[in-house]
Structure formats: C-alpha cells, structure tokens
PQR file of N, CA, C, O and H, with PARSE charges and radii, in Angstrom:
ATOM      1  N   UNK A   1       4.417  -7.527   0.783 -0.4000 1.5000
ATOM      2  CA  UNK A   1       4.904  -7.006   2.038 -0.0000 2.0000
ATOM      3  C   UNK A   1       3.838  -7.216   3.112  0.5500 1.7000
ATOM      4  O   UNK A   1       2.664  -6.929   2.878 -0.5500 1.4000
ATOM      5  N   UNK A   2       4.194  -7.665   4.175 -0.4000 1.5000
ATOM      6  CA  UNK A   2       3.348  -8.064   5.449 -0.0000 2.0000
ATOM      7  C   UNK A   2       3.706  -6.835   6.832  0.5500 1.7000
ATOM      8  O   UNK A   2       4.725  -6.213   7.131 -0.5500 1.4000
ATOM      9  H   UNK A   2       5.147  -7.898   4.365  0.4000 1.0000
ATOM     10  N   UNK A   3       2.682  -6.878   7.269 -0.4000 1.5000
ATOM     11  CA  UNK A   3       3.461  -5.531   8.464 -0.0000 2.0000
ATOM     12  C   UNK A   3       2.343  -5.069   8.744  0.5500 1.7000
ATOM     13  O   UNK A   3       1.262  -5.402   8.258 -0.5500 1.4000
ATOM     14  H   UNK A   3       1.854  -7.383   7.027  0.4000 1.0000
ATOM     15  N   UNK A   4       2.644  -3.955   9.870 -0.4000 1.5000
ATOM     16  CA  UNK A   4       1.735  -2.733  10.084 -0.0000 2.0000
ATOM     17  C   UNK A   4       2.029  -1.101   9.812  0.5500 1.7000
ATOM     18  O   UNK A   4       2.100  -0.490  10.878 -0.5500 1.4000
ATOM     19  H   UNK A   4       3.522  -3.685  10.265  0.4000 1.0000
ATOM     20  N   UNK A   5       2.159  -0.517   8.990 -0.4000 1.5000
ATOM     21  CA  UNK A   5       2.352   0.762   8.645 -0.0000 2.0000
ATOM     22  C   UNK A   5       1.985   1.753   9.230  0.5500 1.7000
ATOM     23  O   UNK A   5       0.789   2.023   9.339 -0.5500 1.4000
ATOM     24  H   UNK A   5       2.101  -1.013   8.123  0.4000 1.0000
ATOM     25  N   UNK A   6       2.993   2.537   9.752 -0.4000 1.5000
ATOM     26  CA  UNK A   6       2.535   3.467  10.866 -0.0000 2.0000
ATOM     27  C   UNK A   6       3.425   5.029   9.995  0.5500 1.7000
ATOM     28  O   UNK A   6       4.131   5.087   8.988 -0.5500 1.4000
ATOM     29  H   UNK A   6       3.965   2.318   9.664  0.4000 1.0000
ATOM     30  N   UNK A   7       2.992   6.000  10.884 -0.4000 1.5000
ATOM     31  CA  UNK A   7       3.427   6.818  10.112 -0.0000 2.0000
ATOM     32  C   UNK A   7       4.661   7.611  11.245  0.5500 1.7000
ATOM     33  O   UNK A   7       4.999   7.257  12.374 -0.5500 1.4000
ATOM     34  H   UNK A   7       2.419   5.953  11.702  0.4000 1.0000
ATOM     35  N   UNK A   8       5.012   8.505  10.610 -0.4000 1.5000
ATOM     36  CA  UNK A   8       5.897   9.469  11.755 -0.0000 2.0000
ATOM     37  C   UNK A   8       5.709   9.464  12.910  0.5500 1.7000
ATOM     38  O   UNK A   8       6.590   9.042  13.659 -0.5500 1.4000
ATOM     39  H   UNK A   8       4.737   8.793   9.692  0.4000 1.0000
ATOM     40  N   UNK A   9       4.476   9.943  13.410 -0.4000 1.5000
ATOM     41  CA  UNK A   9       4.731  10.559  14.597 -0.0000 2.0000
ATOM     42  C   UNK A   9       4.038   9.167  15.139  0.5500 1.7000
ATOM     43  O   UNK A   9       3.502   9.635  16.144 -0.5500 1.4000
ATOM     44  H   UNK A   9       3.760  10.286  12.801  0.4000 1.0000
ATOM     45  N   UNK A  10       3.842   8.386  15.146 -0.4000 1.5000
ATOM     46  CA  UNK A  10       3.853   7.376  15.558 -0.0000 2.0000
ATOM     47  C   UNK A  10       4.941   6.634  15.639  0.5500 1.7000
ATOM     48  O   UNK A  10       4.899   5.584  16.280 -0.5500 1.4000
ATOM     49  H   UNK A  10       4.277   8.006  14.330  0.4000 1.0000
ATOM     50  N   UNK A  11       5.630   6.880  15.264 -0.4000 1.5000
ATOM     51  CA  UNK A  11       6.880   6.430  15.025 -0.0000 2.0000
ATOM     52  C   UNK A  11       8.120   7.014  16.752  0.5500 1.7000
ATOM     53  O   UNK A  11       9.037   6.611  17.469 -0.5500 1.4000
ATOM     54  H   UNK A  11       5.664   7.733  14.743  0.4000 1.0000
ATOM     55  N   UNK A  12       7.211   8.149  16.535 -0.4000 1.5000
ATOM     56  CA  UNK A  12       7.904   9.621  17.225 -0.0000 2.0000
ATOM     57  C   UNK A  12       7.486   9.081  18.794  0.5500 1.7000
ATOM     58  O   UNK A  12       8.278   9.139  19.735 -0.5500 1.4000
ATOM     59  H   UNK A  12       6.466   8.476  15.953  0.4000 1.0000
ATOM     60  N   UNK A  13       6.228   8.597  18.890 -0.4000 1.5000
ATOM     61  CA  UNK A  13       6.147   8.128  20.380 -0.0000 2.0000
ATOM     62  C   UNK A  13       6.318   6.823  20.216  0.5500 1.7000
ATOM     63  O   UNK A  13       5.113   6.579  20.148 -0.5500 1.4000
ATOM     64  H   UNK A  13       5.585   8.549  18.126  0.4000 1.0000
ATOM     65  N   UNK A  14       6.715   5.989  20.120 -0.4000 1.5000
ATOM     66  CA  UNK A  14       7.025   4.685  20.184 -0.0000 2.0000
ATOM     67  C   UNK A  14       8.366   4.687  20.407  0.5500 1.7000
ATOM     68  O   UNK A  14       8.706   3.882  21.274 -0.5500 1.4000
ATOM     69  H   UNK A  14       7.693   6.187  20.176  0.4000 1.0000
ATOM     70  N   UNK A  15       9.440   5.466  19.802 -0.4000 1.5000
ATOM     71  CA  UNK A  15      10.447   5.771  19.816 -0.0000 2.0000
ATOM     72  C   UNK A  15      11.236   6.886  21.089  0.5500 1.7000
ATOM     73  O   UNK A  15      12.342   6.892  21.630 -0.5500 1.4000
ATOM     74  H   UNK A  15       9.163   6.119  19.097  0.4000 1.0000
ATOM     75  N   UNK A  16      10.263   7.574  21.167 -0.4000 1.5000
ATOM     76  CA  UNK A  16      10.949   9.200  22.359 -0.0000 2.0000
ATOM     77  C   UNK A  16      11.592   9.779  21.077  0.5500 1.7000
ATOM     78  O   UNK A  16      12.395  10.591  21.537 -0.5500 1.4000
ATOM     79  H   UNK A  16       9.365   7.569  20.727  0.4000 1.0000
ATOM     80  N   UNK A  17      11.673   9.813  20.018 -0.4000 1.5000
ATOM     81  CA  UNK A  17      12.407  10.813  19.214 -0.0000 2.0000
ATOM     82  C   UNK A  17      11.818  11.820  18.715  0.5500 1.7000
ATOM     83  O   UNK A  17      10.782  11.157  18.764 -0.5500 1.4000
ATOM     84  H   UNK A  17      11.021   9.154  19.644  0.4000 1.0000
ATOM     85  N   UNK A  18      11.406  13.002  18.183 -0.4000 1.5000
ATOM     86  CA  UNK A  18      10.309  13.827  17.639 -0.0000 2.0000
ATOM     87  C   UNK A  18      10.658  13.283  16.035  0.5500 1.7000
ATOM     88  O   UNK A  18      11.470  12.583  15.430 -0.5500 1.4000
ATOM     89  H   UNK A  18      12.248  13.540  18.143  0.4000 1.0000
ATOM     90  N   UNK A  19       9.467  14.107  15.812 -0.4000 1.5000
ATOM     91  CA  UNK A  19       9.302  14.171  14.312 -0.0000 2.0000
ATOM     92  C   UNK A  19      10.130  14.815  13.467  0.5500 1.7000
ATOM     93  O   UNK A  19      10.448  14.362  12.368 -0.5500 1.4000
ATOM     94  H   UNK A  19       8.807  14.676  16.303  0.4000 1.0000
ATOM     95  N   UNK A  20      10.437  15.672  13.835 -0.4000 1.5000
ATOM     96  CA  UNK A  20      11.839  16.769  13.317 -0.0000 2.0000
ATOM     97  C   UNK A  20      13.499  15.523  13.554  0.5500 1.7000
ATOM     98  O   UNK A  20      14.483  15.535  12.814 -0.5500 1.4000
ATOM     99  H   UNK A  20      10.178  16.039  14.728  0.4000 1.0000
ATOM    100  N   UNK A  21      13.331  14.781  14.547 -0.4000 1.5000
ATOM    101  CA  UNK A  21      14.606  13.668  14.796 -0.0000 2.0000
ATOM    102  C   UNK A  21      14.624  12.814  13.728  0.5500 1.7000
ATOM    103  O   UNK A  21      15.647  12.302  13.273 -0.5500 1.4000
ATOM    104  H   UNK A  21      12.531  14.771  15.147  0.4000 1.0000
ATOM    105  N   UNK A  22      13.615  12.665  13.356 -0.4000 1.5000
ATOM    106  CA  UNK A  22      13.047  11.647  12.554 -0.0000 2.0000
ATOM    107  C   UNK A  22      13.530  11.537  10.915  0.5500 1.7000
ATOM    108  O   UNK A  22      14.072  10.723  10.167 -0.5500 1.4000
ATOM    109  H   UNK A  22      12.784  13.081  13.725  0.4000 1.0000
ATOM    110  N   UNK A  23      12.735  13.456  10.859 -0.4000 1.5000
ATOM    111  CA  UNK A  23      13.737  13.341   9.938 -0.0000 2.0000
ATOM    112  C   UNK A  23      14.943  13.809   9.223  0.5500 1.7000
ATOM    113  O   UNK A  23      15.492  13.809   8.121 -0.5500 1.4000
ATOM    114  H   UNK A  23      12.294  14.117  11.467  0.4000 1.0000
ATOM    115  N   UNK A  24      15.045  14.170  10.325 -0.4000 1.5000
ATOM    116  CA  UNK A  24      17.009  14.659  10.186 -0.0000 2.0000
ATOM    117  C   UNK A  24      17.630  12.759   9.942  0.5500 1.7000
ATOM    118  O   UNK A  24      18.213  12.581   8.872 -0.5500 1.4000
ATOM    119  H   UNK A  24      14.599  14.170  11.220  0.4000 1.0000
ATOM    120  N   UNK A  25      17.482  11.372  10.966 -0.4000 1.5000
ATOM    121  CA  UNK A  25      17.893  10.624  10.433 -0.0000 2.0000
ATOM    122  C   UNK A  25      17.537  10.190   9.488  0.5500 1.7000
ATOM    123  O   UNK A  25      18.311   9.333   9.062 -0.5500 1.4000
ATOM    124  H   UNK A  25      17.009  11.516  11.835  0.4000 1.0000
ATOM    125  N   UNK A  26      16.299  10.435   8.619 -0.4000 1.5000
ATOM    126  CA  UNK A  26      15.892   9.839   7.558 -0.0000 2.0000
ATOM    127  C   UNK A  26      16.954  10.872   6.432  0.5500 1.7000
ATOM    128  O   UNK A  26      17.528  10.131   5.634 -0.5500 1.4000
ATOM    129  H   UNK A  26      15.671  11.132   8.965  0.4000 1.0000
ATOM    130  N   UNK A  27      17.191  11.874   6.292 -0.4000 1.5000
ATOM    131  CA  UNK A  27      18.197  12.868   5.890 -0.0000 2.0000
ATOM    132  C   UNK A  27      19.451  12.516   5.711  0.5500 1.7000
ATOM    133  O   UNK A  27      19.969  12.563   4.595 -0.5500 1.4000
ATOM    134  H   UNK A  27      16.725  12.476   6.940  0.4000 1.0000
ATOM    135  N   UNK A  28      20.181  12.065   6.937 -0.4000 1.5000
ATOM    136  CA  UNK A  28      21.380  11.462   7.373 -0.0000 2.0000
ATOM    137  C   UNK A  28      21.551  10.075   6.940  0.5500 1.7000
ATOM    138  O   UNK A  28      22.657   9.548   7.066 -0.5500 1.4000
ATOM    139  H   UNK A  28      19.760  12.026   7.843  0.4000 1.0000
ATOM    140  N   UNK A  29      20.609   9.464   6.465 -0.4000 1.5000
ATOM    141  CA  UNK A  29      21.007   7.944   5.812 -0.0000 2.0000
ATOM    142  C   UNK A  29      20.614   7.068   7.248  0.5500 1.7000
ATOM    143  O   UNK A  29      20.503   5.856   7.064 -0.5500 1.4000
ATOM    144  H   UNK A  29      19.712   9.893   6.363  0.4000 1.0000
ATOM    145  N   UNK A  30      20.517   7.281   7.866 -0.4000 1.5000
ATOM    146  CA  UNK A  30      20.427   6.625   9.464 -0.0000 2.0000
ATOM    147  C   UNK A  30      19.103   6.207  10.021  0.5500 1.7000
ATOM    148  O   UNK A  30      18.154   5.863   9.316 -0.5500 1.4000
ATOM    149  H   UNK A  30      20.607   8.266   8.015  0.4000 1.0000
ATOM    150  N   UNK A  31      19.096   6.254  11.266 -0.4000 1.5000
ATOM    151  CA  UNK A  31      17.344   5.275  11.662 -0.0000 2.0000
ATOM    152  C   UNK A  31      17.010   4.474  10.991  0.5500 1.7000
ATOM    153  O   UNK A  31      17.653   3.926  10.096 -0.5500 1.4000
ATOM    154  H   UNK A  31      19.867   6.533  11.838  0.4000 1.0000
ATOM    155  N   UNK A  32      15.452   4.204  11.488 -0.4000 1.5000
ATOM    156  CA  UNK A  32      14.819   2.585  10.742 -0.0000 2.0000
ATOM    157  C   UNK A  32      14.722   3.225   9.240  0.5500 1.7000
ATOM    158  O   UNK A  32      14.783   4.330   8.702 -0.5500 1.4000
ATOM    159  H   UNK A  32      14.930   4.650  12.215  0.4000 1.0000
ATOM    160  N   UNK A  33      14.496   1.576   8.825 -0.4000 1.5000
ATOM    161  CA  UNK A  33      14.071   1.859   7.004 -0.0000 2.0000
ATOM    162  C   UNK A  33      12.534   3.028   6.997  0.5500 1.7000
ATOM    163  O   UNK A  33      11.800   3.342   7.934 -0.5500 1.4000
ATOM    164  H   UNK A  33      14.446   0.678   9.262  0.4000 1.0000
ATOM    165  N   UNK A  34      12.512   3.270   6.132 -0.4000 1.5000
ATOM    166  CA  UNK A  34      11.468   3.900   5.603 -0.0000 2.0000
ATOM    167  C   UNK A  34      10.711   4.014   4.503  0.5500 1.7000
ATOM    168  O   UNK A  34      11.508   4.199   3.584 -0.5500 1.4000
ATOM    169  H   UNK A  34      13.108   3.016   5.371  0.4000 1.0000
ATOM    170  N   UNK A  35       9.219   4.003   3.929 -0.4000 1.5000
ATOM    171  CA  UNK A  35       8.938   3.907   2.629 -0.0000 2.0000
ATOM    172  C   UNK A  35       8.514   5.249   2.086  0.5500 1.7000
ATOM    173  O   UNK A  35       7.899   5.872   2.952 -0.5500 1.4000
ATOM    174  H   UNK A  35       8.572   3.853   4.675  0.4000 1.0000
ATOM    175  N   UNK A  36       8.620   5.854   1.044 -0.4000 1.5000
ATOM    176  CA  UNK A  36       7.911   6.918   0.378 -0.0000 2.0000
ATOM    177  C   UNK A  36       6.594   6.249  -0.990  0.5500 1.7000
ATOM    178  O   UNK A  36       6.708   5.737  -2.103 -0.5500 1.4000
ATOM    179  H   UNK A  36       9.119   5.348   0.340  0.4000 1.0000
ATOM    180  N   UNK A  37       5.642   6.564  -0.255 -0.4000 1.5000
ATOM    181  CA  UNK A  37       4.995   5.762  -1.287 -0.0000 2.0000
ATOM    182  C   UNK A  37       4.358   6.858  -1.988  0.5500 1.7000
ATOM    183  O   UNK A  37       3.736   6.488  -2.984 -0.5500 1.4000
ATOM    184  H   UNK A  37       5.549   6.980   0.649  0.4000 1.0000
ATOM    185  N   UNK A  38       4.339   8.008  -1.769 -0.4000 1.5000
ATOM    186  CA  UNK A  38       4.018   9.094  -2.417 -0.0000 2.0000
ATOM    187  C   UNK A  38       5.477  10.198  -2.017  0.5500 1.7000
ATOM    188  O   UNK A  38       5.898  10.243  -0.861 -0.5500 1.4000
ATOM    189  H   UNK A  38       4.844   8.308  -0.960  0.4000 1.0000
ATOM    190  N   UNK A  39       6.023  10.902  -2.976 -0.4000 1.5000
ATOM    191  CA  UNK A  39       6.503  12.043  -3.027 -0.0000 2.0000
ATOM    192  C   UNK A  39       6.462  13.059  -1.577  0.5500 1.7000
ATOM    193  O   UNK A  39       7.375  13.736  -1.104 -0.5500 1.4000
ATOM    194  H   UNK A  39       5.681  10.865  -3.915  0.4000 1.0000
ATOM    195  N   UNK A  40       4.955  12.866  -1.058 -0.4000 1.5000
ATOM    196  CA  UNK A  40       5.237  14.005   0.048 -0.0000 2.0000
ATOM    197  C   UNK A  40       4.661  13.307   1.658  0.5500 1.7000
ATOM    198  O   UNK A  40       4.220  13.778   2.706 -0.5500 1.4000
ATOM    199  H   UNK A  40       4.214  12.316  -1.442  0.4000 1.0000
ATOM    200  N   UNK A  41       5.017  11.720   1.033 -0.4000 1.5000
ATOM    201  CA  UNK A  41       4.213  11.054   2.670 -0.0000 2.0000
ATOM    202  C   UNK A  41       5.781  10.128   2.611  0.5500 1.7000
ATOM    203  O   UNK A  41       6.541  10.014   1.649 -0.5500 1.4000
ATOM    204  H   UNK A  41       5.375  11.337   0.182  0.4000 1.0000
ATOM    205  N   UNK A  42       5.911   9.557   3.985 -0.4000 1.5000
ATOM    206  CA  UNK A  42       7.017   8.813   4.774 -0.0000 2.0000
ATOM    207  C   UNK A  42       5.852   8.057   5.458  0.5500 1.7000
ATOM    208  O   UNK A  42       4.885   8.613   5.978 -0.5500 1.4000
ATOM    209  H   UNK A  42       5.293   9.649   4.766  0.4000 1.0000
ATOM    210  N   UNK A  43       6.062   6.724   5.394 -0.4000 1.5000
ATOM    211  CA  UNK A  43       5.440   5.560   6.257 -0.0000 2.0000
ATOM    212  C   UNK A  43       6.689   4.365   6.753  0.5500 1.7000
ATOM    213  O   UNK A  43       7.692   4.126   6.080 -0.5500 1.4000
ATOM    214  H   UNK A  43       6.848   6.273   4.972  0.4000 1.0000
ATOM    215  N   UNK A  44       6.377   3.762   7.972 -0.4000 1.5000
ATOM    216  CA  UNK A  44       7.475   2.976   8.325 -0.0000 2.0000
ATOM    217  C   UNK A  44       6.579   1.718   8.620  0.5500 1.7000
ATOM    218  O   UNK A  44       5.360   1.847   8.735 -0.5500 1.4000
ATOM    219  H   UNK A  44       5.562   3.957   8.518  0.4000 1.0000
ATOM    220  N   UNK A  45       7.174   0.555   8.737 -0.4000 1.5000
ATOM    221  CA  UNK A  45       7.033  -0.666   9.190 -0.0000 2.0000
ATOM    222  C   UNK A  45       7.223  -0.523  10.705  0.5500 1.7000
ATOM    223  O   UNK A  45       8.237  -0.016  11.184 -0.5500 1.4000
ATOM    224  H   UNK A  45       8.165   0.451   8.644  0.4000 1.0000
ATOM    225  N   UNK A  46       6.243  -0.974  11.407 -0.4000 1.5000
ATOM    226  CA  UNK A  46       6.405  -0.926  12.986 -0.0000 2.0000
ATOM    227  C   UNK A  46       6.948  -2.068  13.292  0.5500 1.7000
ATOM    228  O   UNK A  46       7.282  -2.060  14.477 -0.5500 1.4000
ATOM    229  H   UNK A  46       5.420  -1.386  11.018  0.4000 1.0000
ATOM    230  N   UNK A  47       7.212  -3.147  12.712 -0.4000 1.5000
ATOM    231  CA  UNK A  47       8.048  -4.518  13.286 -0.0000 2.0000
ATOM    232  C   UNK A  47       9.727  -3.836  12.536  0.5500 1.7000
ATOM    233  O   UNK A  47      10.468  -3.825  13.518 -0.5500 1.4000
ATOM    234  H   UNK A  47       6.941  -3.154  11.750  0.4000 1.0000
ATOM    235  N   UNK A  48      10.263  -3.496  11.739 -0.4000 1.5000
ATOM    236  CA  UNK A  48      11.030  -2.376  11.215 -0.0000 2.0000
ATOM    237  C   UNK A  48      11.551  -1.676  12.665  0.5500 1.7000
ATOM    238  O   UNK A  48      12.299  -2.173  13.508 -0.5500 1.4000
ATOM    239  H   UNK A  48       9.660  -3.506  10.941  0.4000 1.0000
ATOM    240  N   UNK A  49      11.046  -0.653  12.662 -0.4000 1.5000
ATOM    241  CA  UNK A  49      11.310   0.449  13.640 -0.0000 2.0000
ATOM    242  C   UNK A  49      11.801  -0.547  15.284  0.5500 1.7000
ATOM    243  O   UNK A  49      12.700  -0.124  16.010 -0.5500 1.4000
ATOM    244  H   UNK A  49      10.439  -0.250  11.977  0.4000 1.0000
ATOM    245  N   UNK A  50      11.054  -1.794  15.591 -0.4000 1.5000
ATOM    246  CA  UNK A  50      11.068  -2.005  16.903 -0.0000 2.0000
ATOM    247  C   UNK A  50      12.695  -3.087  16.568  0.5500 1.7000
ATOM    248  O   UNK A  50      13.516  -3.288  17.464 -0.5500 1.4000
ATOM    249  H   UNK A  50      10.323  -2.138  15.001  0.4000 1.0000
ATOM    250  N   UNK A  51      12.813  -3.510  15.480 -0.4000 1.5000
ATOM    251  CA  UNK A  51      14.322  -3.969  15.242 -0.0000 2.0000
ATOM    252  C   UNK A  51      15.209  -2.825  14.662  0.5500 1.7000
ATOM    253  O   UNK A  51      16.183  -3.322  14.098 -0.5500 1.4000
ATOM    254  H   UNK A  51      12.147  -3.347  14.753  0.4000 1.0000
ATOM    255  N   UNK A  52      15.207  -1.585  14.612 -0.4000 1.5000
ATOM    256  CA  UNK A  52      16.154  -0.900  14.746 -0.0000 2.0000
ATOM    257  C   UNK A  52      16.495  -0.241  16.285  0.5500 1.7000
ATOM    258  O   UNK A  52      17.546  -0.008  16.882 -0.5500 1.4000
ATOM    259  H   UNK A  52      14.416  -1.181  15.071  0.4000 1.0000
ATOM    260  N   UNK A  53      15.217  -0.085  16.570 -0.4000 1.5000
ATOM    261  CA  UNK A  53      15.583   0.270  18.308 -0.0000 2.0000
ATOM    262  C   UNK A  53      16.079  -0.995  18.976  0.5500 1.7000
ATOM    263  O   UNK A  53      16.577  -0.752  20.075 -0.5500 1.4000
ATOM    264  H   UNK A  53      14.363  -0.275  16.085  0.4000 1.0000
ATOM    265  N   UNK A  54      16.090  -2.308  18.627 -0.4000 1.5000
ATOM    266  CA  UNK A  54      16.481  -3.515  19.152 -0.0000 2.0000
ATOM    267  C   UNK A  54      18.500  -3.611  18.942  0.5500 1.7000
ATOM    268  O   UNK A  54      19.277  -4.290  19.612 -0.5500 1.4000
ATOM    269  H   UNK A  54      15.685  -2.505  17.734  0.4000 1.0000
ATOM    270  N   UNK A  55      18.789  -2.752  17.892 -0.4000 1.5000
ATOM    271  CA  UNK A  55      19.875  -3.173  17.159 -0.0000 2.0000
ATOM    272  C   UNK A  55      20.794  -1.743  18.175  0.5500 1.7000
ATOM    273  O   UNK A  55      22.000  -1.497  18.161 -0.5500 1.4000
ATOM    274  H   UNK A  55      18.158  -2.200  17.347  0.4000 1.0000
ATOM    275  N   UNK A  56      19.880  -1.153  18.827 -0.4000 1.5000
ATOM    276  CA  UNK A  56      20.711   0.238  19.381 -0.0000 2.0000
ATOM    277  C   UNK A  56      21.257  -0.023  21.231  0.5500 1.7000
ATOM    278  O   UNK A  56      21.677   0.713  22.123 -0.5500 1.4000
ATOM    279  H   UNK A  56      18.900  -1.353  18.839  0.4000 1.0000
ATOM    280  N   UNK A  57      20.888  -1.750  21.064 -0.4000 1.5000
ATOM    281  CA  UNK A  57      20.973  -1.545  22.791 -0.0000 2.0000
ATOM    282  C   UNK A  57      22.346  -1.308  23.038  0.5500 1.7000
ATOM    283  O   UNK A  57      23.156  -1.225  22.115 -0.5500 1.4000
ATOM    284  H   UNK A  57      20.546  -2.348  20.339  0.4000 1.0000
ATOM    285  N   UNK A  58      22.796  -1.144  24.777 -0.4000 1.5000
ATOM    286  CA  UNK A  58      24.105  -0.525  24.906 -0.0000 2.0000
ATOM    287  C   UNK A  58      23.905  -1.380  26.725  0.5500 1.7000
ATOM    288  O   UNK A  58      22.940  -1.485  27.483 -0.5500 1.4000
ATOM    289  H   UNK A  58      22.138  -1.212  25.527  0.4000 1.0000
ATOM    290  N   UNK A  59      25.218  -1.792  26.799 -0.4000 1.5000
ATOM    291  CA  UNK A  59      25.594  -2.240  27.871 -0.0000 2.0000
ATOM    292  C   UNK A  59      26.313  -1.611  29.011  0.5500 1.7000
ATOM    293  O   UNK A  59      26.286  -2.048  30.161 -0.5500 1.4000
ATOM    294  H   UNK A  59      26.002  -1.707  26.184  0.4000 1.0000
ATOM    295  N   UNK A  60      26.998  -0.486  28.588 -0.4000 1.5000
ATOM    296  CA  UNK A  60      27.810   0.559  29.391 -0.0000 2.0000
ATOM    297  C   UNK A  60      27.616   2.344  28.833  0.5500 1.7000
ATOM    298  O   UNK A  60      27.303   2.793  27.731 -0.5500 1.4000
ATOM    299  H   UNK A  60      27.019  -0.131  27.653  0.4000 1.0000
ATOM    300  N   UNK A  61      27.826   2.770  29.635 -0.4000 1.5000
ATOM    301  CA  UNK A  61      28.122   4.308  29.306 -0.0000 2.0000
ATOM    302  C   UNK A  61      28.923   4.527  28.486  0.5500 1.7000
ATOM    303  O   UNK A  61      28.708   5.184  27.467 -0.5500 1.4000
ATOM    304  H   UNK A  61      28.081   2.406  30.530  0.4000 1.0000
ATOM    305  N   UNK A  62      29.984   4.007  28.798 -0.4000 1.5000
ATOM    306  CA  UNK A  62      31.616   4.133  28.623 -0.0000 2.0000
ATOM    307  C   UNK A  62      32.042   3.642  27.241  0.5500 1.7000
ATOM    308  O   UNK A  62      33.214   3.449  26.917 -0.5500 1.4000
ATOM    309  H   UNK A  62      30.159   3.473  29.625  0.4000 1.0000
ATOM    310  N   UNK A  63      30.527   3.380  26.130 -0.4000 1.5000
ATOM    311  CA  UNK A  63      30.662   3.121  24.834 -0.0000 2.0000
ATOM    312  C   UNK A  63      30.296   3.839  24.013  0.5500 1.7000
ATOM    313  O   UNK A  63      29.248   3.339  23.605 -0.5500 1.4000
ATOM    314  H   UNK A  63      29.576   3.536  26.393  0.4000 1.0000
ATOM    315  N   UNK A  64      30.523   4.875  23.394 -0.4000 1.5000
ATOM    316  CA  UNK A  64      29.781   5.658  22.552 -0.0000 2.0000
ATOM    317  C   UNK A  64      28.628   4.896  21.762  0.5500 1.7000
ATOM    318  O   UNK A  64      28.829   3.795  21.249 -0.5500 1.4000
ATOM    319  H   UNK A  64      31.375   5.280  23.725  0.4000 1.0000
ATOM    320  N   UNK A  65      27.360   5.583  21.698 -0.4000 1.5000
ATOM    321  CA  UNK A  65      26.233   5.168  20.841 -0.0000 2.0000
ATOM    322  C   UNK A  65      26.366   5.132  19.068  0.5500 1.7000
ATOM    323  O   UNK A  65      25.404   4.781  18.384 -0.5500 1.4000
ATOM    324  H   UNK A  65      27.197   6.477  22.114  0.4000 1.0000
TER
END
C-alpha cells in the first residue's frame, strides 16, 4: 500500500466534518474507506478521503446530496 495516513481529526479539518461526523459515517457504512489497524485506532488514506470528497460534487441545489 502506497499513500499518506492520516488520522481522524485530520481527516476532520480537511474535510469541515467533526470527528463525532466521522464516525457516525464510518458507523453508517458511508464516507471515505477506512483502516483499523489496531482494534481501538481508525487511520485513513488522504489521497482516499480527497476522492471521496471528489465523488460528492453537486451542480444544483435542487438535487438532493
């Protein structure tokens, strides 16, 4: 695996989402991928995260997200 590994709340300002958002979608099946490489840590791929915020753009209001 190639990348840069960032963690939550890095995640959290790169994004505008908090950490608590984070992981309600990690909960929900939803948001970027994520790794558990230990039981009580969450790490993400930052090229990851910037193609799921890439995959969320929106052209009108008038479209639900």
């Amino acid at each position: 695996m190639t990348g840069e590994f960032i963690r939550p709340a890095d995640v959290a300002e790169l994004t505008g989402l908090t950490v608590a958002a984070l992981a309600q979608l990690r909960y929900r099946g939803k948001g970027p991928r994520y790794y558990k490489p230990t039981p009580h840590s969450v790490i993400y791929r930052r090229a990851e995260v910037i193609a799921w915020l890439e995959t969320t753009v929106q052209t009108s209001t008038a479209v639900p997200a």
